[in-house]
N, C-alpha and C positions, 0 to 999 in steps of 0.2 A: 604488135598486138598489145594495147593498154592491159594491163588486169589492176583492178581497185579494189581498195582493201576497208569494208566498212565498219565504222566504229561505231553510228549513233545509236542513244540508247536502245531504242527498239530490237539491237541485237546488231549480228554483223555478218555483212554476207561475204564468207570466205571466197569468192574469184568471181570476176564480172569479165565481161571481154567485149570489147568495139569490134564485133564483125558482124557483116550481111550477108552470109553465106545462099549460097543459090540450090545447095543439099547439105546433106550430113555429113558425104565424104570431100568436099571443098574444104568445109569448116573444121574435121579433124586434121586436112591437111596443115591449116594453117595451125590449128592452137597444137600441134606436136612437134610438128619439126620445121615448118615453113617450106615444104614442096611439097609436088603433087602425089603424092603415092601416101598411100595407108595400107599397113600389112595386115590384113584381111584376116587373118593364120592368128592372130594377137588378139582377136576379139570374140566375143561369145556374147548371145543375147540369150537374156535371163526375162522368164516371165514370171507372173505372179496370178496361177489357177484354182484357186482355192476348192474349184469344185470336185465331189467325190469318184468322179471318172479318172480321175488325175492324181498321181503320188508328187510328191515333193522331195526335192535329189534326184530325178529322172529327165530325161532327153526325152522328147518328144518332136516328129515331126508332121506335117498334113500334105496326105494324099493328095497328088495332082499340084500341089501349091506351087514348083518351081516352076520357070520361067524360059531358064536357058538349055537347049538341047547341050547334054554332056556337061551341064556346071553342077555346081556342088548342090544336095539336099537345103532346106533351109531347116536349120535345128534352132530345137528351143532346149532352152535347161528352165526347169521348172523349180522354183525357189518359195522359198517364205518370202512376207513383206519385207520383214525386218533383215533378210541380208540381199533382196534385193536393195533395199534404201542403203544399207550402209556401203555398199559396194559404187553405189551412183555416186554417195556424197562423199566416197573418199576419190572418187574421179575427180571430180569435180574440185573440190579443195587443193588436187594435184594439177588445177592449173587447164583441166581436158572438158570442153562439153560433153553430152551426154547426150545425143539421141533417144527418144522415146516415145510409145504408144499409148494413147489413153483415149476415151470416149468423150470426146471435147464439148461435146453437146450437154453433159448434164450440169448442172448449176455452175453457170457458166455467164460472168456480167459480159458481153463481148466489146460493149462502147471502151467501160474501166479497164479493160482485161484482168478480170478476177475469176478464177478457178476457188472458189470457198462451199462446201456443204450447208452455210447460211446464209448465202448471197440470198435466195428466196423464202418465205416462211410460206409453203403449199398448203401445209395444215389451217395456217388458218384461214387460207384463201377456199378450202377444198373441204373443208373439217375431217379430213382422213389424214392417217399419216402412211408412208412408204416405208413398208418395214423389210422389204428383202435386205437379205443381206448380198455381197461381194457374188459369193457363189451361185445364190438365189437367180440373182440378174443373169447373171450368163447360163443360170441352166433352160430359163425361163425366155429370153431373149430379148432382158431389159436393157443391155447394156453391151457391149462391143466395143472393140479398138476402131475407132471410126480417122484419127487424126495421128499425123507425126510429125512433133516439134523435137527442140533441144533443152538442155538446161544450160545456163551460161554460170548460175549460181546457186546456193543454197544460204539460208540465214539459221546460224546456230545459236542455241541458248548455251547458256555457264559451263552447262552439262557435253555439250559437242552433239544435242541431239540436234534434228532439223524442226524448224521450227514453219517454214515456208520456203518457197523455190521460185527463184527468179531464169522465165524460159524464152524465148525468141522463136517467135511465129511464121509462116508468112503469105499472110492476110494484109499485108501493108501496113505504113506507117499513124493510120490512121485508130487503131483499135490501141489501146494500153499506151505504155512507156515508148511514143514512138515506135510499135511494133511488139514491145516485149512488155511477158505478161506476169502476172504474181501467180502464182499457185498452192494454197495451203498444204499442210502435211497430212491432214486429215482427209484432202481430195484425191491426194497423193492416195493413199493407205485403198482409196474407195474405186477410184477410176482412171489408177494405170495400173498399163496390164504387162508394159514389155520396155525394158531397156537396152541398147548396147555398150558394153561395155570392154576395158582391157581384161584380161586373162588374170592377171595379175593382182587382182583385186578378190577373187577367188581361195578360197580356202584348196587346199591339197587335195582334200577329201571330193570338192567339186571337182577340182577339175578331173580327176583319174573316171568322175564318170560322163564326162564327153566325149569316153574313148570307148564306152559301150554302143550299141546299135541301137536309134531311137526307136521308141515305139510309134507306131503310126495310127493319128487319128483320122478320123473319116474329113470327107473335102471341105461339110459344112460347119465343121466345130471352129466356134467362134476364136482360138487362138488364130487362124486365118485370113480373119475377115480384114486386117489391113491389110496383107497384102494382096488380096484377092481385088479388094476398091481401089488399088491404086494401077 
Protein backbone atom coordinates (compact mmCIF):
# COMPACT_ATOMS: atom_id res chain seq x y z
CA UNK A 1 0.00 0.00 0.00
CA UNK A 2 1.85 3.27 -1.34
CA UNK A 3 0.87 6.22 1.22
CA UNK A 4 2.35 9.86 -0.22
CA UNK A 5 3.16 12.52 1.52
CA UNK A 6 2.18 16.07 0.12
CA UNK A 7 4.08 19.12 0.18
CA UNK A 8 2.98 21.69 -2.46
CA UNK A 9 2.04 24.89 -1.63
CA UNK A 10 -1.60 24.62 -1.59
CA UNK A 11 -1.05 22.64 1.76
CA UNK A 12 -0.40 18.87 2.36
CA UNK A 13 -2.48 16.09 2.43
CA UNK A 14 -1.22 13.99 5.27
CA UNK A 15 -1.91 10.11 3.80
CA UNK A 16 -3.06 9.06 0.37
CA UNK A 17 -3.41 5.44 -0.39
CA UNK A 18 -3.29 3.32 -4.03
CA UNK A 19 -6.30 1.12 -3.31
CA UNK A 20 -9.81 0.04 -5.11
CA UNK A 21 -11.42 -1.45 -2.43
CA UNK A 22 -14.77 -3.31 -3.47
CA UNK A 23 -16.20 -2.05 0.42
CA UNK A 24 -15.07 -0.52 3.50
CA UNK A 25 -14.28 -3.59 5.25
CA UNK A 26 -11.77 -4.83 2.22
CA UNK A 27 -10.08 -1.60 2.38
CA UNK A 28 -9.68 -1.31 6.31
CA UNK A 29 -8.38 -4.80 5.85
CA UNK A 30 -5.71 -3.79 3.89
CA UNK A 31 -4.71 -0.21 5.06
CA UNK A 32 -4.32 -1.90 8.92
CA UNK A 33 -2.89 -5.04 8.87
CA UNK A 34 -3.00 -6.64 5.37
CA UNK A 35 -5.51 -9.57 6.06
CA UNK A 36 -8.91 -10.18 5.93
CA UNK A 37 -10.39 -9.57 9.36
CA UNK A 38 -11.30 -6.10 11.02
CA UNK A 39 -12.22 -6.20 14.62
CA UNK A 40 -15.51 -4.87 14.51
CA UNK A 41 -15.34 -4.59 18.73
CA UNK A 42 -12.58 -1.48 17.87
CA UNK A 43 -14.81 0.69 16.11
CA UNK A 44 -17.74 2.96 16.67
CA UNK A 45 -19.62 5.27 14.24
CA UNK A 46 -19.96 8.64 15.28
CA UNK A 47 -22.71 10.99 13.88
CA UNK A 48 -23.14 14.44 13.68
CA UNK A 49 -27.37 15.60 14.51
CA UNK A 50 -27.57 18.74 15.29
CA UNK A 51 -31.17 18.67 15.58
CA UNK A 52 -33.19 19.49 18.76
CA UNK A 53 -34.73 15.82 19.12
CA UNK A 54 -31.09 14.72 19.73
CA UNK A 55 -28.45 15.36 22.70
CA UNK A 56 -24.84 15.36 22.03
CA UNK A 57 -22.63 12.62 24.09
CA UNK A 58 -25.46 10.16 23.62
CA UNK A 59 -26.08 6.70 21.77
CA UNK A 60 -28.67 6.35 19.81
CA UNK A 61 -30.15 3.77 17.81
CA UNK A 62 -33.33 3.20 15.02
CA UNK A 63 -36.15 0.99 15.44
CA UNK A 64 -36.41 -1.93 13.06
CA UNK A 65 -33.05 -0.67 11.31
CA UNK A 66 -30.96 -4.02 11.90
CA UNK A 67 -30.69 -6.46 9.23
CA UNK A 68 -29.42 -9.77 10.83
CA UNK A 69 -31.80 -12.12 12.96
CA UNK A 70 -29.64 -12.17 16.39
CA UNK A 71 -26.64 -9.56 15.21
CA UNK A 72 -25.80 -6.82 17.08
CA UNK A 73 -28.12 -3.25 17.23
CA UNK A 74 -26.65 -0.59 14.95
CA UNK A 75 -25.57 2.27 17.38
CA UNK A 76 -24.68 5.70 16.79
CA UNK A 77 -22.83 7.96 19.29
CA UNK A 78 -23.86 11.42 18.53
CA UNK A 79 -21.09 14.04 18.53
CA UNK A 80 -20.28 17.73 17.82
CA UNK A 81 -18.69 18.64 14.23
CA UNK A 82 -15.54 19.48 15.59
CA UNK A 83 -14.72 16.00 17.45
CA UNK A 84 -16.30 14.21 14.98
CA UNK A 85 -13.70 15.96 12.36
CA UNK A 86 -10.85 15.71 14.56
CA UNK A 87 -11.32 12.16 15.26
CA UNK A 88 -11.66 11.22 11.32
CA UNK A 89 -8.58 13.32 10.50
CA UNK A 90 -6.45 11.96 13.17
CA UNK A 91 -7.42 8.42 11.53
CA UNK A 92 -6.70 9.29 8.68
CA UNK A 93 -3.25 11.02 9.38
CA UNK A 94 -2.58 7.46 11.22
CA UNK A 95 -2.22 6.10 7.97
CA UNK A 96 -6.46 4.35 8.18
CA UNK A 97 -9.38 5.41 5.63
CA UNK A 98 -12.31 6.38 6.87
CA UNK A 99 -15.61 5.41 5.90
CA UNK A 100 -18.44 7.70 5.81
CA UNK A 101 -22.02 9.05 5.16
CA UNK A 102 -23.15 12.21 3.62
CA UNK A 103 -25.89 13.51 1.21
CA UNK A 104 -23.84 13.40 -2.06
CA UNK A 105 -26.39 15.15 -4.03
CA UNK A 106 -25.99 18.55 -2.71
CA UNK A 107 -23.50 20.90 -4.43
CA UNK A 108 -22.09 18.36 -5.82
CA UNK A 109 -19.71 19.04 -9.59
CA UNK A 110 -19.96 15.09 -10.31
CA UNK A 111 -17.83 15.40 -13.90
CA UNK A 112 -14.71 17.45 -11.43
CA UNK A 113 -15.58 15.36 -8.49
CA UNK A 114 -16.04 18.51 -6.29
CA UNK A 115 -17.95 18.43 -3.08
CA UNK A 116 -17.68 22.51 -2.40
CA UNK A 117 -20.93 24.79 -0.94
CA UNK A 118 -19.74 27.15 -4.02
CA UNK A 119 -19.53 24.83 -6.77
CA UNK A 120 -23.05 26.53 -7.76
CA UNK A 121 -24.17 30.37 -7.05
CA UNK A 122 -28.39 29.31 -6.91
CA UNK A 123 -28.88 32.78 -5.78
CA UNK A 124 -28.13 34.31 -8.48
CA UNK A 125 -29.65 31.80 -10.80
CA UNK A 126 -32.92 31.72 -8.51
CA UNK A 127 -32.73 35.29 -6.64
CA UNK A 128 -33.50 33.55 -3.29
CA UNK A 129 -30.97 32.28 -1.14
CA UNK A 130 -31.27 28.68 1.08
CA UNK A 131 -31.04 29.63 4.37
CA UNK A 132 -31.68 26.47 6.42
CA UNK A 133 -29.27 25.46 8.40
CA UNK A 134 -27.66 21.73 9.23
CA UNK A 135 -30.47 20.88 11.60
CA UNK A 136 -33.14 22.80 9.57
CA UNK A 137 -32.64 20.30 6.55
CA UNK A 138 -33.01 17.23 8.44
CA UNK A 139 -35.82 18.33 10.43
CA UNK A 140 -37.54 19.66 7.30
CA UNK A 141 -36.41 16.70 4.81
CA UNK A 142 -33.96 18.69 2.85
CA UNK A 143 -31.15 16.61 3.24
CA UNK A 144 -30.24 12.93 4.39
CA UNK A 145 -27.37 10.41 4.30
CA UNK A 146 -28.20 9.33 0.64
CA UNK A 147 -24.18 7.93 -0.20
CA UNK A 148 -21.16 6.07 1.48
CA UNK A 149 -17.60 6.63 0.39
CA UNK A 150 -14.18 6.78 2.17
CA UNK A 151 -11.64 9.25 2.98
CA UNK A 152 -8.05 8.19 1.87
CA UNK A 153 -6.75 11.74 2.86
CA UNK A 154 -7.15 15.11 4.47
CA UNK A 155 -5.13 18.40 3.56
CA UNK A 156 -4.05 20.52 6.54
CA UNK A 157 -3.15 24.24 6.91
CA UNK A 158 -0.01 25.50 9.40
CA UNK A 159 -2.51 25.18 12.13
CA UNK A 160 -3.20 21.10 11.66
CA UNK A 161 -6.84 22.21 10.88
CA UNK A 162 -8.49 20.44 7.68
CA UNK A 163 -8.67 22.44 5.13
CA UNK A 164 -10.31 19.83 2.27
CA UNK A 165 -10.61 15.91 2.01
CA UNK A 166 -9.52 13.84 -0.48
CA UNK A 167 -12.26 10.53 -0.85
CA UNK A 168 -12.72 7.47 -3.14
CA UNK A 169 -15.94 6.62 -4.66
CA UNK A 170 -17.43 4.15 -6.67
CA UNK A 171 -19.01 5.62 -9.45
CA UNK A 172 -15.91 4.51 -11.68
CA UNK A 173 -13.03 5.93 -12.97
CA UNK A 174 -14.59 8.28 -14.99
CA UNK A 175 -15.95 11.11 -12.33
CA UNK A 176 -12.88 13.07 -10.43
CA UNK A 177 -9.15 11.90 -9.95
CA UNK A 178 -9.65 8.72 -11.78
CA UNK A 179 -12.54 7.93 -9.32
CA UNK A 180 -11.38 10.04 -6.26
CA UNK A 181 -13.07 13.12 -5.26
CA UNK A 182 -12.13 16.56 -3.41
CA UNK A 183 -14.45 17.43 -0.69
CA UNK A 184 -14.22 20.83 1.03
CA UNK A 185 -14.40 21.40 4.99
CA UNK A 186 -17.07 23.63 4.79
CA UNK A 187 -19.19 20.66 2.86
CA UNK A 188 -17.67 18.46 5.27
CA UNK A 189 -19.21 20.83 8.51
CA UNK A 190 -22.78 20.89 6.15
CA UNK A 191 -23.36 17.41 4.59
CA UNK A 192 -21.83 14.61 6.65
CA UNK A 193 -23.66 12.99 8.79
CA UNK A 194 -21.70 9.78 9.95
CA UNK A 195 -18.30 8.44 10.11
CA UNK A 196 -16.71 5.03 11.28
CA UNK A 197 -14.18 5.19 13.10
CA UNK A 198 -11.31 3.25 15.76
CA UNK A 199 -12.30 3.60 19.52
CA UNK A 200 -9.22 4.93 20.19
CA UNK A 201 -9.51 8.02 18.75
CA UNK A 202 -12.35 8.75 21.34
CA UNK A 203 -11.87 10.79 24.44
CA UNK A 204 -12.46 8.54 27.95
CA UNK A 205 -15.40 10.42 28.56
CA UNK A 206 -16.99 9.07 25.02
CA UNK A 207 -16.20 6.14 25.24
CA UNK A 208 -17.79 5.09 29.04
CA UNK A 209 -20.83 6.25 27.19
CA UNK A 210 -21.13 3.43 24.56
CA UNK A 211 -21.63 1.33 27.59
CA UNK A 212 -25.01 3.04 28.27
CA UNK A 213 -28.39 1.69 26.50
CA UNK A 214 -29.25 3.63 23.32
CA UNK A 215 -32.06 5.48 23.04
CA UNK A 216 -34.29 4.48 20.33
CA UNK A 217 -35.53 6.73 17.45
CA UNK A 218 -38.55 5.98 15.56
CA UNK A 219 -37.85 3.81 11.76
CA UNK A 220 -38.23 7.13 9.75
CA UNK A 221 -35.67 9.50 11.33
CA UNK A 222 -33.27 10.32 8.91
CA UNK A 223 -30.12 9.06 10.83
CA UNK A 224 -31.31 5.79 9.11
CA UNK A 225 -31.87 6.58 5.85
CA UNK A 226 -28.42 4.98 4.61
CA UNK A 227 -28.89 2.17 5.90
CA UNK A 228 -32.33 1.64 5.21
CA UNK A 229 -31.43 2.75 0.94
CA UNK A 230 -28.89 0.41 0.96
Amino acid sequence: MEKQIRTEDIGRFAATFDAQPKNRLALNAVTRNGIGAVALSREVCLINAPTQDKSYNTLYTVQYLGNVVGGQIVRYLNVDIETLKQATAAMVVDGQAVWFGCDVGKMLERDLGVLDLDVYDYELVYGTAFRLDKAGRLDYGHSRMTHAMVFTGVDLDDAGAPVKWRLENSWGTEHGDKGSMVMTDRWFDEFLYEVTVSKKYLSPELLAVLDAAPVVLPPWDPMGALARSG
